[in-house]
Structures are given as C-alpha cells and as structure tokens.
N, CA, C and O atoms as CSV, one atom per row, in Angstrom:
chain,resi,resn,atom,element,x,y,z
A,1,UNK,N,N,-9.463,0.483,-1.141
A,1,UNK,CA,C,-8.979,-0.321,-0.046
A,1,UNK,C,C,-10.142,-0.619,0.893
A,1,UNK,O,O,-10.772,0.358,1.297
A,2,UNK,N,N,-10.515,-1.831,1.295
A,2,UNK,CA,C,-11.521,-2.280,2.381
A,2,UNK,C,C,-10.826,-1.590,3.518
A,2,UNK,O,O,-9.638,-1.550,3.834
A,3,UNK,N,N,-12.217,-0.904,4.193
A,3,UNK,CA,C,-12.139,-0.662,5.405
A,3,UNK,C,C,-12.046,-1.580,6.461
A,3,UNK,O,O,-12.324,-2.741,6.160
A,4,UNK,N,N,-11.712,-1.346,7.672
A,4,UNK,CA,C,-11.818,-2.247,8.723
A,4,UNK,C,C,-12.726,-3.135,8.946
A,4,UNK,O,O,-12.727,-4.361,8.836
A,5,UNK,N,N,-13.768,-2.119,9.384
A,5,UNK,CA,C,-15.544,-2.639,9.358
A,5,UNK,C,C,-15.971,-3.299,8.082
A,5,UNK,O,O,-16.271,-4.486,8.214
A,6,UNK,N,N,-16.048,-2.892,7.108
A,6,UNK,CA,C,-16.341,-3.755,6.052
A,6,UNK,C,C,-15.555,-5.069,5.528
A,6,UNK,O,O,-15.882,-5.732,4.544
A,7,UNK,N,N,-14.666,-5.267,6.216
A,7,UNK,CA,C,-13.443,-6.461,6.302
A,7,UNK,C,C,-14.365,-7.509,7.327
A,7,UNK,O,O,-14.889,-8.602,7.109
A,8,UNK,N,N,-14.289,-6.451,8.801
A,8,UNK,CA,C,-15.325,-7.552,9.936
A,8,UNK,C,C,-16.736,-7.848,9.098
A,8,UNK,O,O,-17.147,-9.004,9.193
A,9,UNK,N,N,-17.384,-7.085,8.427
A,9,UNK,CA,C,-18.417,-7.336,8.253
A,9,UNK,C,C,-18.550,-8.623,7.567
A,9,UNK,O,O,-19.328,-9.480,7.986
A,10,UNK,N,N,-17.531,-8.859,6.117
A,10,UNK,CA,C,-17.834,-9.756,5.258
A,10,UNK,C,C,-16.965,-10.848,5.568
A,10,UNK,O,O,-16.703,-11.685,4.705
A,11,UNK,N,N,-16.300,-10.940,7.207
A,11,UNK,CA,C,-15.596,-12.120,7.422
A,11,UNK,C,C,-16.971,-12.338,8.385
A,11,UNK,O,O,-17.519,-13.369,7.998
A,12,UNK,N,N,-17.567,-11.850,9.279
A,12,UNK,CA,C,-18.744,-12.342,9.571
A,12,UNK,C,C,-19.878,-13.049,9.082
A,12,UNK,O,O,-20.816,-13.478,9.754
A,13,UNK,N,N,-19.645,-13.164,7.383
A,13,UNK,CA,C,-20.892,-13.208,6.500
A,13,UNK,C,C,-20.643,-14.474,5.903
A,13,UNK,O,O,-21.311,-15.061,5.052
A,14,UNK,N,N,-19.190,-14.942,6.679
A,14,UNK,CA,C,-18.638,-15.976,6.167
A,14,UNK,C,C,-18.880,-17.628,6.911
A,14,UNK,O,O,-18.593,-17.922,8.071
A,15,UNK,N,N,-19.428,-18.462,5.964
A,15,UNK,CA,C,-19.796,-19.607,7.086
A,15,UNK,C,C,-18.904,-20.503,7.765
A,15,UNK,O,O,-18.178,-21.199,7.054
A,16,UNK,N,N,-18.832,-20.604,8.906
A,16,UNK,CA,C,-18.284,-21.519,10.003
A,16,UNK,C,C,-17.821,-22.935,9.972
A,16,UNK,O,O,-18.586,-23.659,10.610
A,17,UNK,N,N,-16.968,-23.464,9.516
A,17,UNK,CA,C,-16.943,-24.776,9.436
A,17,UNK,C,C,-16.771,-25.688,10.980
A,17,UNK,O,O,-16.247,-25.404,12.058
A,18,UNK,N,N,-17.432,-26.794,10.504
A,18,UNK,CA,C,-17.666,-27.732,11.833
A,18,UNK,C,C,-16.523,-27.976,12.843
A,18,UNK,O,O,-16.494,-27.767,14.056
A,19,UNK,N,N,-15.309,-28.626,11.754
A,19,UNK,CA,C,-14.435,-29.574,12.501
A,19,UNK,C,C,-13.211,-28.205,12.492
A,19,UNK,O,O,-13.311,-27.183,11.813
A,20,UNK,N,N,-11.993,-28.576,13.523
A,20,UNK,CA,C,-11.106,-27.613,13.849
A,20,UNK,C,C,-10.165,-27.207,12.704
A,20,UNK,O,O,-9.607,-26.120,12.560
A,21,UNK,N,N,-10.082,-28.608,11.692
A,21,UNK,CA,C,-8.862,-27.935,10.759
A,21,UNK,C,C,-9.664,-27.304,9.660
A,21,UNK,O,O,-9.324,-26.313,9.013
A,22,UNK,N,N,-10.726,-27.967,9.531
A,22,UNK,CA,C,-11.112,-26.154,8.227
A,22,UNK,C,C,-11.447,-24.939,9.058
A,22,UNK,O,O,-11.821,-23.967,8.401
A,23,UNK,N,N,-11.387,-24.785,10.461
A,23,UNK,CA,C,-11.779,-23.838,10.944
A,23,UNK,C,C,-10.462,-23.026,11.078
A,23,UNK,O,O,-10.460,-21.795,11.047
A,24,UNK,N,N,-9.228,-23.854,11.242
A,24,UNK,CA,C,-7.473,-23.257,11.121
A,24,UNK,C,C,-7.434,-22.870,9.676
A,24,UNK,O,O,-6.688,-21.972,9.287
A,25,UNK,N,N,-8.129,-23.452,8.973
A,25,UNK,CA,C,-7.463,-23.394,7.566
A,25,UNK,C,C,-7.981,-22.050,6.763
A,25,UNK,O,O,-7.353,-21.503,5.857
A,26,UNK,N,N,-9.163,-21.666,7.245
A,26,UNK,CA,C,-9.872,-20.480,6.880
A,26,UNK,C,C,-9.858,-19.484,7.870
A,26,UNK,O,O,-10.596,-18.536,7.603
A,27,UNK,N,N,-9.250,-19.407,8.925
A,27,UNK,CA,C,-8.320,-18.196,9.778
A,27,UNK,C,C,-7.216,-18.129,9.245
A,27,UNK,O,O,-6.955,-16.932,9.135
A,28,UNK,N,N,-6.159,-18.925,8.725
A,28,UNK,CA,C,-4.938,-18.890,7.840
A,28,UNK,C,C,-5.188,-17.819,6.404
A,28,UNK,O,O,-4.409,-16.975,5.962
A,29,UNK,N,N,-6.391,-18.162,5.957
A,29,UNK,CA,C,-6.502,-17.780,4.540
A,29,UNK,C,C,-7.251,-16.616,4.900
A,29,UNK,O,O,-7.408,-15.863,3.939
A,30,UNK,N,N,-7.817,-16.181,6.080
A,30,UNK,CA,C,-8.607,-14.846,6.320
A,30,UNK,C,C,-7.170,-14.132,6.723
A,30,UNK,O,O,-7.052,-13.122,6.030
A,31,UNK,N,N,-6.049,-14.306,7.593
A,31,UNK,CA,C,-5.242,-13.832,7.794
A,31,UNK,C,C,-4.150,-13.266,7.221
A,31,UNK,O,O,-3.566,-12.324,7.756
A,32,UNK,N,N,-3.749,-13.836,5.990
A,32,UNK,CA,C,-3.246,-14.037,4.699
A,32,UNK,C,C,-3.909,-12.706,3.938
A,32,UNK,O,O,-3.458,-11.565,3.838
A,33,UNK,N,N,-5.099,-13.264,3.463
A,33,UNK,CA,C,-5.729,-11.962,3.049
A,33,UNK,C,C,-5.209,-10.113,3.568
A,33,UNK,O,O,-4.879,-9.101,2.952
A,34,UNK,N,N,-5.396,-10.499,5.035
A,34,UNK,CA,C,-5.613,-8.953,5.926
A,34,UNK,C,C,-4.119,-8.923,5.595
A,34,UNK,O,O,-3.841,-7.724,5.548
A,35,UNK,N,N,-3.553,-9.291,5.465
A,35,UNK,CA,C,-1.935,-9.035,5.694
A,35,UNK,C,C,-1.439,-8.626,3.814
A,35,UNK,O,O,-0.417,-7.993,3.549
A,36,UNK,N,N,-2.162,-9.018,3.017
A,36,UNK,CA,C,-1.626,-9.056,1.541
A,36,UNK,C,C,-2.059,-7.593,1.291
A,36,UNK,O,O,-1.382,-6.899,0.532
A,37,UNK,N,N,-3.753,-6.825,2.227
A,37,UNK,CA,C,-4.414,-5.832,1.962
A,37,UNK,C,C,-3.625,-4.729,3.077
A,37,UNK,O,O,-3.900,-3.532,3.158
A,38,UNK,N,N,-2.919,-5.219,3.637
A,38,UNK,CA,C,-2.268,-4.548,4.489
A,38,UNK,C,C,-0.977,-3.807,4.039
A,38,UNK,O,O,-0.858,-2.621,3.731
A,39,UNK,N,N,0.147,-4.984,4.080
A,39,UNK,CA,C,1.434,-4.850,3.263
A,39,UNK,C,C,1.828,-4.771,1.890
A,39,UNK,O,O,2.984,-4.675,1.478
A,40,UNK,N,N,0.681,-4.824,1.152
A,40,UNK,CA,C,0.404,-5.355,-0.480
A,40,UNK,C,C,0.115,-3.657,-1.254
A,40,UNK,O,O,-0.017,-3.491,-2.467
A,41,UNK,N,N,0.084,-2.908,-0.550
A,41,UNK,CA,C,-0.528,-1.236,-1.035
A,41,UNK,C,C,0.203,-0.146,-1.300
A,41,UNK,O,O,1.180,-0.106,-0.551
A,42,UNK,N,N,0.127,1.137,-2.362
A,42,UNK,CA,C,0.561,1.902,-1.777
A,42,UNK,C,C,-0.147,3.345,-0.933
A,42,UNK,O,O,-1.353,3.567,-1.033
A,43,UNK,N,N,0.611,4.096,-0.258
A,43,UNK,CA,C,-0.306,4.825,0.096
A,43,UNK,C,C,-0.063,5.842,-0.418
A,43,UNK,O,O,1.160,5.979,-0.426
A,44,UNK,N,N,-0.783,7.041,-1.074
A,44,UNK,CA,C,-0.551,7.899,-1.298
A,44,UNK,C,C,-1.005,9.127,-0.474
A,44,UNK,O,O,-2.204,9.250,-0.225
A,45,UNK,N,N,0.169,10.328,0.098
A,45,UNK,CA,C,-0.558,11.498,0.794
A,45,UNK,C,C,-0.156,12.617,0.259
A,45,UNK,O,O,0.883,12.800,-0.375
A,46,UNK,N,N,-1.235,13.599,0.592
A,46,UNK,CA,C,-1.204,15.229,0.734
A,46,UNK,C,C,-0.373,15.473,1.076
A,46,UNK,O,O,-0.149,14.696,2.004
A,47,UNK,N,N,0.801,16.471,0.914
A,47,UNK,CA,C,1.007,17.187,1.653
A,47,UNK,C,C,0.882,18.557,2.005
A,47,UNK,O,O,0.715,18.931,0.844
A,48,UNK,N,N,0.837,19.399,2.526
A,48,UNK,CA,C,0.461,20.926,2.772
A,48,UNK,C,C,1.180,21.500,2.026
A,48,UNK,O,O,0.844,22.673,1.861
A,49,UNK,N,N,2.332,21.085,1.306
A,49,UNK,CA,C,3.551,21.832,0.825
A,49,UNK,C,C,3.431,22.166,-0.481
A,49,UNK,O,O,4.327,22.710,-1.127
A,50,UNK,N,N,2.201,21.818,-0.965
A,50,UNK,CA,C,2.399,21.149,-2.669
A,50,UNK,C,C,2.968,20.103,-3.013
A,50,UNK,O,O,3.503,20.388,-4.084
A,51,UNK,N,N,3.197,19.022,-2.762
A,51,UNK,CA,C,3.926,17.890,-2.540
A,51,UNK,C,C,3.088,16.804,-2.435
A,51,UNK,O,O,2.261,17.211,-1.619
A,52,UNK,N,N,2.699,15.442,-2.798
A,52,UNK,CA,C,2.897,14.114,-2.049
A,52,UNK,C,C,3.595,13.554,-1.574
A,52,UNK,O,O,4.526,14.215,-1.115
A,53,UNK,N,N,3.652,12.106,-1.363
A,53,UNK,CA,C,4.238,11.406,-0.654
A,53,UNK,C,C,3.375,10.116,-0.976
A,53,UNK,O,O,2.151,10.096,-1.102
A,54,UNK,N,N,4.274,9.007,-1.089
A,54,UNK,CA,C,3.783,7.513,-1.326
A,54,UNK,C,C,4.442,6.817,-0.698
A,54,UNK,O,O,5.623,7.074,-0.468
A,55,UNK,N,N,3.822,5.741,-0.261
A,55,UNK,CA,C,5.351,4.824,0.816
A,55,UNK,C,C,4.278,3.530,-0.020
A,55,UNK,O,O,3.107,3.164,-0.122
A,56,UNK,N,N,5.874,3.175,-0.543
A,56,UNK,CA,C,5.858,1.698,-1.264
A,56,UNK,C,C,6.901,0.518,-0.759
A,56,UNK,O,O,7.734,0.521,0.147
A,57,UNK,N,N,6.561,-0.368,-1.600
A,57,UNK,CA,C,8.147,-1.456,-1.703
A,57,UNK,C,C,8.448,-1.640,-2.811
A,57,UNK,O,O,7.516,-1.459,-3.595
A,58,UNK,N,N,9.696,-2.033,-3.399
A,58,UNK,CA,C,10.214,-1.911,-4.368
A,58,UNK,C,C,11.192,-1.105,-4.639
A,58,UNK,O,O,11.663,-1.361,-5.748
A,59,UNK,N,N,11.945,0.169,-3.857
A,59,UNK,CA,C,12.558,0.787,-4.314
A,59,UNK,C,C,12.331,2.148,-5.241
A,59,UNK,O,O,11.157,2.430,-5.480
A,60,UNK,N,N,13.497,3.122,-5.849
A,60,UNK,CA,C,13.206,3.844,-6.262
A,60,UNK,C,C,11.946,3.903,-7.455
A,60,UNK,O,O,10.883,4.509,-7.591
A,61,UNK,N,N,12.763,2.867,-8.241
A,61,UNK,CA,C,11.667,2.981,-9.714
A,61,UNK,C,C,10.620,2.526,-9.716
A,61,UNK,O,O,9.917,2.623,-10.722
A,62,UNK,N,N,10.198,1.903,-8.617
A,62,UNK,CA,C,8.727,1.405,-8.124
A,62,UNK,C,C,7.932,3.131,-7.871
A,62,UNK,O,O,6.890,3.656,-8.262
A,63,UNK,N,N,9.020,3.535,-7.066
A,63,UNK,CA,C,8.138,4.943,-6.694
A,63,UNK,C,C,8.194,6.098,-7.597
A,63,UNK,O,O,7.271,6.889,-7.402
A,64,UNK,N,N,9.115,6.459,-8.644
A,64,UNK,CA,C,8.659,6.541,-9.586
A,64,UNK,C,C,7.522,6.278,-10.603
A,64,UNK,O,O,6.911,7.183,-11.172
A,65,UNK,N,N,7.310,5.052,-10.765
A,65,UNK,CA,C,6.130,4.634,-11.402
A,65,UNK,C,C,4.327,4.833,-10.930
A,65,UNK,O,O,3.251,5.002,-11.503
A,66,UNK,N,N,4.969,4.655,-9.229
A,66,UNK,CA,C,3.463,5.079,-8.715
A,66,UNK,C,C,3.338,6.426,-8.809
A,66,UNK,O,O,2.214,6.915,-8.927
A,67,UNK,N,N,4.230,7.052,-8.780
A,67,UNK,CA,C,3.887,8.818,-8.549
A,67,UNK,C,C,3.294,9.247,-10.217
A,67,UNK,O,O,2.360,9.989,-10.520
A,68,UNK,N,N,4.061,8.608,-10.941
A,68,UNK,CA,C,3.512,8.793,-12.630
A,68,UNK,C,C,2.177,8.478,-12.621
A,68,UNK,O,O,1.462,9.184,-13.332
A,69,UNK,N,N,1.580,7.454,-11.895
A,69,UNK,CA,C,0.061,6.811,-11.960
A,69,UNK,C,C,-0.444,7.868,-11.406
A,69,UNK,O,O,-1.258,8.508,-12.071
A,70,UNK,N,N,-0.118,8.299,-10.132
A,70,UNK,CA,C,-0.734,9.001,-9.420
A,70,UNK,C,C,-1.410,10.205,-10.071
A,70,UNK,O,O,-2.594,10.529,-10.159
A,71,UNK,N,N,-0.083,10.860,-10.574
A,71,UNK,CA,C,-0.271,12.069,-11.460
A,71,UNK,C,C,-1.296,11.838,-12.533
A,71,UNK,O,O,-2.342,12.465,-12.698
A,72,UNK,N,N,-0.943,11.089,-13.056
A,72,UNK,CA,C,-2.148,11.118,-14.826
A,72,UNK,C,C,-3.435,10.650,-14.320
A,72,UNK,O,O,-4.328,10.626,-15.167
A,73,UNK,N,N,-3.830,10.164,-12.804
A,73,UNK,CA,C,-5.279,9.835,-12.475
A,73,UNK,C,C,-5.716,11.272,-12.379
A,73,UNK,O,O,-6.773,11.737,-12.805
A,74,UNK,N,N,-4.590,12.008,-11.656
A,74,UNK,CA,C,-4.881,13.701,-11.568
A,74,UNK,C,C,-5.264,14.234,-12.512
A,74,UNK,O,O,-6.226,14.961,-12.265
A,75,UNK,N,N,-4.954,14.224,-13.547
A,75,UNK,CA,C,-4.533,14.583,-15.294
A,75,UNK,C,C,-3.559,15.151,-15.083
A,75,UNK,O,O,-3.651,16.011,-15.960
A,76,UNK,N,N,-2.838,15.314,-14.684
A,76,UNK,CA,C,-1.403,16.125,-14.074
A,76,UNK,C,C,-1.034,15.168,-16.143
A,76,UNK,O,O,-1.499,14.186,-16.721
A,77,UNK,N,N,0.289,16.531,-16.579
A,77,UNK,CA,C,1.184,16.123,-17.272
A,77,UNK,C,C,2.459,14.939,-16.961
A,77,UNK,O,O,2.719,13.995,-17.707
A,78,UNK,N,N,2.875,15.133,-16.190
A,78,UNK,CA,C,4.027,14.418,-15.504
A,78,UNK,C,C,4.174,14.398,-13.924
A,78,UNK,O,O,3.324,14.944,-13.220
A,79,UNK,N,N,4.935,13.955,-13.555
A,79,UNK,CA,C,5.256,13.591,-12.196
A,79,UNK,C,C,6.988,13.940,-11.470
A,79,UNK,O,O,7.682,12.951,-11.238
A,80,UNK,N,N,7.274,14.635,-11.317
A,80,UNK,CA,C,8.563,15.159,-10.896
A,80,UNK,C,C,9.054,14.699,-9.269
A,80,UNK,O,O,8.770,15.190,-8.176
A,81,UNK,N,N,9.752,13.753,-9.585
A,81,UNK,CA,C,9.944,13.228,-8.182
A,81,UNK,C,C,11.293,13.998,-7.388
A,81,UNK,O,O,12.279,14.339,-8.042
A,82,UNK,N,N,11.209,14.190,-6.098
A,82,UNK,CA,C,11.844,14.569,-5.394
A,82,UNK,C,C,12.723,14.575,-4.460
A,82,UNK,O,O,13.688,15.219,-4.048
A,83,UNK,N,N,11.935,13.423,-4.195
A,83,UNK,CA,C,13.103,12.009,-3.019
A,83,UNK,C,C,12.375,10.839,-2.878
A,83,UNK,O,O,11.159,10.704,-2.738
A,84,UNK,N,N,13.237,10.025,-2.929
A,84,UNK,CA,C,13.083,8.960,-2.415
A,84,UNK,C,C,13.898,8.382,-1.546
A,84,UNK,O,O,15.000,8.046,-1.980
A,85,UNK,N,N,13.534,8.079,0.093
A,85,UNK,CA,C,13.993,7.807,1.001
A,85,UNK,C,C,13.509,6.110,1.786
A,85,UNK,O,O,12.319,5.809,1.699
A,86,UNK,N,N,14.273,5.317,2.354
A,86,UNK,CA,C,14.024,4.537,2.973
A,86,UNK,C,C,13.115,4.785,4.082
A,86,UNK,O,O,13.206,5.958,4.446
A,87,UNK,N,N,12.016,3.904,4.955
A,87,UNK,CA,C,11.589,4.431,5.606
A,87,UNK,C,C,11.840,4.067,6.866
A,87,UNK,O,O,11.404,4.697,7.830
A,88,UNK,N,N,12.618,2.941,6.963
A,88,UNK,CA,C,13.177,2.509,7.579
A,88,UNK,C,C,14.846,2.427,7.717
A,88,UNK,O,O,15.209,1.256,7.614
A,89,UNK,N,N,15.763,3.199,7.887
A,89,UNK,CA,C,16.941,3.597,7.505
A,89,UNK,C,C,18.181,2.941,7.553
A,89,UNK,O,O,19.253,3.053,6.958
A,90,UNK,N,N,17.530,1.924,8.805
A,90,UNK,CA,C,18.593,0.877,8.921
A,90,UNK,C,C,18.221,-0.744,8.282
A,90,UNK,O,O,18.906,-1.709,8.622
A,91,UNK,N,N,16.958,-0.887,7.248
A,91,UNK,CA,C,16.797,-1.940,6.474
A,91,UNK,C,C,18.078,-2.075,5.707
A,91,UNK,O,O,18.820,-1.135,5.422
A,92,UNK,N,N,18.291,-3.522,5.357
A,92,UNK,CA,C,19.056,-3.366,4.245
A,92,UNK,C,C,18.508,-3.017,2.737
A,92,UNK,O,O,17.340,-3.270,2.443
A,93,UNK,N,N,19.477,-2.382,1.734
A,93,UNK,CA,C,19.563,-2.076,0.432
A,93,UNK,C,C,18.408,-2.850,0.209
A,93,UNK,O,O,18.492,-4.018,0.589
A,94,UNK,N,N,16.480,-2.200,-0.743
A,94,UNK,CA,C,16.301,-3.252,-1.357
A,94,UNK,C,C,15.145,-3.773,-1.080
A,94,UNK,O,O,14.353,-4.337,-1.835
A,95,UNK,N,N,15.053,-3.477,0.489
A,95,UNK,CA,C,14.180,-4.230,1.436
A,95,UNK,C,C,13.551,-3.070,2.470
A,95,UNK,O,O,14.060,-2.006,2.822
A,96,UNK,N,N,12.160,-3.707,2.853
A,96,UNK,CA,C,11.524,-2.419,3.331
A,96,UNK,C,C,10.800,-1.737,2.375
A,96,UNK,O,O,10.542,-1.970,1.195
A,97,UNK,N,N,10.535,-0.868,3.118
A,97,UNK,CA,C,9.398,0.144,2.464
A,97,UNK,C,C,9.802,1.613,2.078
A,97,UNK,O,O,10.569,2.204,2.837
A,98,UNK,N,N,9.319,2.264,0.907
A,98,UNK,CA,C,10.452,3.564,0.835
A,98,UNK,C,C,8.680,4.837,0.574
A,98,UNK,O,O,7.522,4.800,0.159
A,99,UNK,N,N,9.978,6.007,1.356
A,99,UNK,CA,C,8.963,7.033,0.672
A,99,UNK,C,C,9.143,8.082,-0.157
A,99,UNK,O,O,9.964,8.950,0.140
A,100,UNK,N,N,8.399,8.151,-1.316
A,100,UNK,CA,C,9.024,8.698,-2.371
A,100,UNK,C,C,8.254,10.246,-2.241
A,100,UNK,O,O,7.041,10.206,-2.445
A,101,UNK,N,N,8.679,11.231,-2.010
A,101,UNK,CA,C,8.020,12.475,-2.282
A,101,UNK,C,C,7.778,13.073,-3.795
A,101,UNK,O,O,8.747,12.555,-4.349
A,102,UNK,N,N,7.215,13.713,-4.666
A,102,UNK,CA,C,6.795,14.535,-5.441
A,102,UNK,C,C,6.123,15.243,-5.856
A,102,UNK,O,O,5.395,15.631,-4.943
A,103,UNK,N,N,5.832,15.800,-6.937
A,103,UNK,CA,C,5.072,16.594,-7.252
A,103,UNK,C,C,4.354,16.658,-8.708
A,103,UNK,O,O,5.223,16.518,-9.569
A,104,UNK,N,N,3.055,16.823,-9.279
A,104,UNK,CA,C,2.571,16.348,-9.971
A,104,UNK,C,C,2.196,18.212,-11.374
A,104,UNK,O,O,1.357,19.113,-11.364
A,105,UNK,N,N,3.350,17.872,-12.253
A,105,UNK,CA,C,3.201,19.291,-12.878
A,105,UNK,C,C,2.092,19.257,-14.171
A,105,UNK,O,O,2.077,18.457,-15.106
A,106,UNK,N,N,1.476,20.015,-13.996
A,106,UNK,CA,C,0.384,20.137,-14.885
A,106,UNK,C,C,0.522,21.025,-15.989
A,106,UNK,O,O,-0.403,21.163,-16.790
C-alpha cells in the first residue's frame, strides 16, 4: 500500500497542465485514485489474542477468502474463521465494510 508521503511525493512529480479543465480533470483522476487506494483494500491486523482481524467489503465469503490468503502467505495450513461482524451495524444487509476475525492453524 502507498504511503501518504510517497503518494505526495509522486503527485508532486506530476506535470501541471496550463489551462483549468485539464487541471480539474487530473485532480478528479488524482482523487479517484486516493479514494480506490483508500476504500479498495483489505486490512489485515494482529491481534494480542492469537487472532487476526481483516475489515473488508463484500461480506462473509469475501472474508473468508482473505483470511485463507492471509494464512497460506503465513504458510499457515488453513484459516479458521471466527466471526464475522458488520462494522458498521446499522448498514444495510450487504453493504459496508465487515470484520472478519480468525485464526491461522498450522
């Protein structure tokens, strides 16, 4: 995932157009970008417990599938999921972002 700074850096590196609408049109498409690298991911965390945690979209079997990736980058055997929760509780069914907890058995 691009860092912040390295995001400013290589939108800085980027040349300037003259007139106002390619200058809208390539803040649109720089903005677009930050937002696809933003909302477009999943994250995966530690937890202290023995446990991860991933917050995706897509739903359960989305988070299923990432926790399976997750695991075999580990070399983990399998991936034993544990919950999967909305993360937002009052989204509707479907929509939103979910977080799937598990654990990666070796």
């Amino acid at each position: 995932m691009i860092g912040p700074v390295a995001l400013y850096t290589a939108l800085r590196s980027l040349a300037v157009p003259k007139d106002a609408g390619a200058l809208m049109s390539s803040r649109i498409a720089v903005l677009l970008l930050a937002t696809s690298l933003l909302f477009g991911c999943a994250v995966v965390k530690i937890n202290p417990d023995s446990t991860d945690s991933v917050e995706h979209g897509g739903g359960p079997d989305k988070g299923k599938e990432l926790a399976s990736r997750a695991c075999l980058k580990a070399r983990a055997v399998r991936a034993e999921v544990l919950s999967t929760v909305p993360k937002d509780p009052t989204a509707p069914e479907g929509k939103g972002r979910y977080v799937t907890t598990f654990k990666c058995v070796y």
